[in-house]
N, C-alpha and C positions, 0 to 999 in steps of 0.2 A: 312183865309187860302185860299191857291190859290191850287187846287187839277186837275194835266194833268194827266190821266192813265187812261187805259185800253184797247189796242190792244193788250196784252197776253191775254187775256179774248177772242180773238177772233178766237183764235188757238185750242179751246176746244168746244164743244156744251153746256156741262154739265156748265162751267163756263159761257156761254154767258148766258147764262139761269137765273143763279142765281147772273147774277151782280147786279141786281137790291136790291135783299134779302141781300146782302154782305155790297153792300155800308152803306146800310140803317142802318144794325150793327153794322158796323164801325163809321160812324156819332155821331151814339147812346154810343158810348165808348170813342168817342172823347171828347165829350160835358160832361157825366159822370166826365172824368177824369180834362178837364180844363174848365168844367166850358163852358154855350151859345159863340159861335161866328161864325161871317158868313163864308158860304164856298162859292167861286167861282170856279165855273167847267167847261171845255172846252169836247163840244162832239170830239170823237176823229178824225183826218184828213186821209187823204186816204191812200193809199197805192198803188204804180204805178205795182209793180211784180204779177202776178196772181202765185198764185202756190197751183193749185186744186179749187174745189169750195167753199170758204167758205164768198162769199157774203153777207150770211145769218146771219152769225156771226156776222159780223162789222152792219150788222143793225139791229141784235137784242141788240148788246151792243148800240149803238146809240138813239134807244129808251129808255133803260133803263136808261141812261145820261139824256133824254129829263124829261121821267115820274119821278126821281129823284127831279128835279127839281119844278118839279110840285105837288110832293106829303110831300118834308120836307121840314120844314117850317126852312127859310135860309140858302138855298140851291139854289144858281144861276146859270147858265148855258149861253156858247158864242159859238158858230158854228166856228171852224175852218175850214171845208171842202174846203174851197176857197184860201185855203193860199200854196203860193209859199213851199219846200219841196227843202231840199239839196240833198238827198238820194232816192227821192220816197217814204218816210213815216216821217224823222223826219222836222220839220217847220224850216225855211232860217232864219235867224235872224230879217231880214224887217217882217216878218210874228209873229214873235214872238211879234216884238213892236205894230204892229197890234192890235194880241192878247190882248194885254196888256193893250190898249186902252178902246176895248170893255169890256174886265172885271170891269175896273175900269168904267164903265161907269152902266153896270148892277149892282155894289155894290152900286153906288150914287144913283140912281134910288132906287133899293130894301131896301137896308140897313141903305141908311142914308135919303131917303124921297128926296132927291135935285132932279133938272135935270139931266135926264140920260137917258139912253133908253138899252130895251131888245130886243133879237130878237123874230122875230114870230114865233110865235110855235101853231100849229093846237090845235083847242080843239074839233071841229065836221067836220064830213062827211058826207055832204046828197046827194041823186041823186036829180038830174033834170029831166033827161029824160033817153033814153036807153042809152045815150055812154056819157051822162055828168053828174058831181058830181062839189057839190060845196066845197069850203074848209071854214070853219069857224077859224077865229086865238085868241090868247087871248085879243088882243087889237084892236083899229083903226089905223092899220098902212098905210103909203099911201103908197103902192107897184108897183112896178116897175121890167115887161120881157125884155129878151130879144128877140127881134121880135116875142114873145108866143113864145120860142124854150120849148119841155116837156121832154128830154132829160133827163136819169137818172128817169123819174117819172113812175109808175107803177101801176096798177091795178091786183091784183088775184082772183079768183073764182073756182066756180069747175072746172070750163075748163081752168083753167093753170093759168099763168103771162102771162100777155099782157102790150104790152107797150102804154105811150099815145101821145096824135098827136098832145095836143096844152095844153098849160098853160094861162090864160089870167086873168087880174086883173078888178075887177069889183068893185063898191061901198064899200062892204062889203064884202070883202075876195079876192079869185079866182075861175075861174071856171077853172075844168082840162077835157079835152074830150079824152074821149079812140078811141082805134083802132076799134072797135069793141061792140057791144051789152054786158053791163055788166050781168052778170050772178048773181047767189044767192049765200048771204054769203060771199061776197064779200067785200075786207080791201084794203086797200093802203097802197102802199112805193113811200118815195121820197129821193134821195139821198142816199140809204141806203147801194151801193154797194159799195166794196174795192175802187175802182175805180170810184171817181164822175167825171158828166161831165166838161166841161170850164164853162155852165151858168146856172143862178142859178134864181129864185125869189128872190126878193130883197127889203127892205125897203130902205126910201128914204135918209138915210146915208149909206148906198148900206152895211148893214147887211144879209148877208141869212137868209132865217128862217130856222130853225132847220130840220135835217134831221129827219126824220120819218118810225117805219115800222110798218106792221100791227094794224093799226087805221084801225076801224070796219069801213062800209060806212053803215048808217043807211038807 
């Protein structure tokens, strides 16, 4: 099954909330009624109109897409955030075939064992020092900035959202550095808003890695 949904999820709190419980149900009744098979999931792509704030929305649904994927077993997931938009939210048809690419290439990969590749997706957040955190992902991918632009990426604390200064790819992940001295209790977003930026972190078949919100920073 190839499953695109969930920007009405992101018009409610109560439903951004519980997309995660939802899907997971729905999976669960799917599979009941026909029987195992694999699903491929698209997190969902932006949306160019601001109307009000609900940023927060589209990246708690966007996580919930991510942890899905990480948490039911054949259940795949492709990052659209990067793809061309007829409307300012629905994908151009070039975008679509895209799409279609990467799905089918995270089903050969997950589902049937071949060559394929998934995008990255964080699994740890650690500090470095006062204004830097490293990113941990679930594989060795060989990653690639654009000029470190950190655009769209984010850090929160008790003293607010702050944005950050620099993304850069290192050995083993990236390193993302803040504006500012991070504070306690403190998680990160990437890409999480209505509106992502033009650049993105990238593997080297220039997949994004998954958009992210509130991953703990240990």
């Amino acid at each position: 099954m190839i499953w695109y949904q969930g920007c009405n999820e992101t018009g409610d709190e109560q439903e951004a909330d519980s997309y995660l419980e939802k899907f997971t149900q729905t999976v669960t009744l799917w599979r009941e009624k026909f029987g195992y098979f694999p699903i491929a999931t698209c997190q969902i792509n932006r949306h160019a109109f601001k109307e009000g704030d609900r940023d927060r929305l589209w990246g708690k649904v966007r996580e919930a897409q991510r942890q899905a994927a990480r948490r039911i077993e054949g259940v795949y997931i492709v990052p659209t955030i990067d793809m061309h938009t007829v409307d300012g939210i629905h994908n151009a048809s070039g975008a679509c075939i895209t799409v279609g690419e990467r799905l089918a290439n995270v089903l050969l990969k997950g589902h049937y064992g071949l060559p394929g590749t998934f995008a990255p997706s964080i699994t740890k957040i650690t500090r470095v020092d006062a204004r830097t955190v490293h990113l941990e992902f679930d594989g060795r991918y060989m990653l690639r900035t654009m000029d470190d632009i950190a655009t769209g990426i984010h850090i929160e604390d008790e003293f607010g959202l702050q944005k950050c200064t620099k993304i850069s790819v290192c050995d083993d992940g990236a390193l993302v550095t803040a504006e500012r001295d991070i504070g306690e209790n403190a998680v990160f977003h990437a890409y999480w808003e209505r509106e992502v930026p033009a650049f993105f972190i990238r593997d080297i078949n220039g997949m994004p890695m998954l958009a992210c919100y509130g991953v703990e920073i240990e």
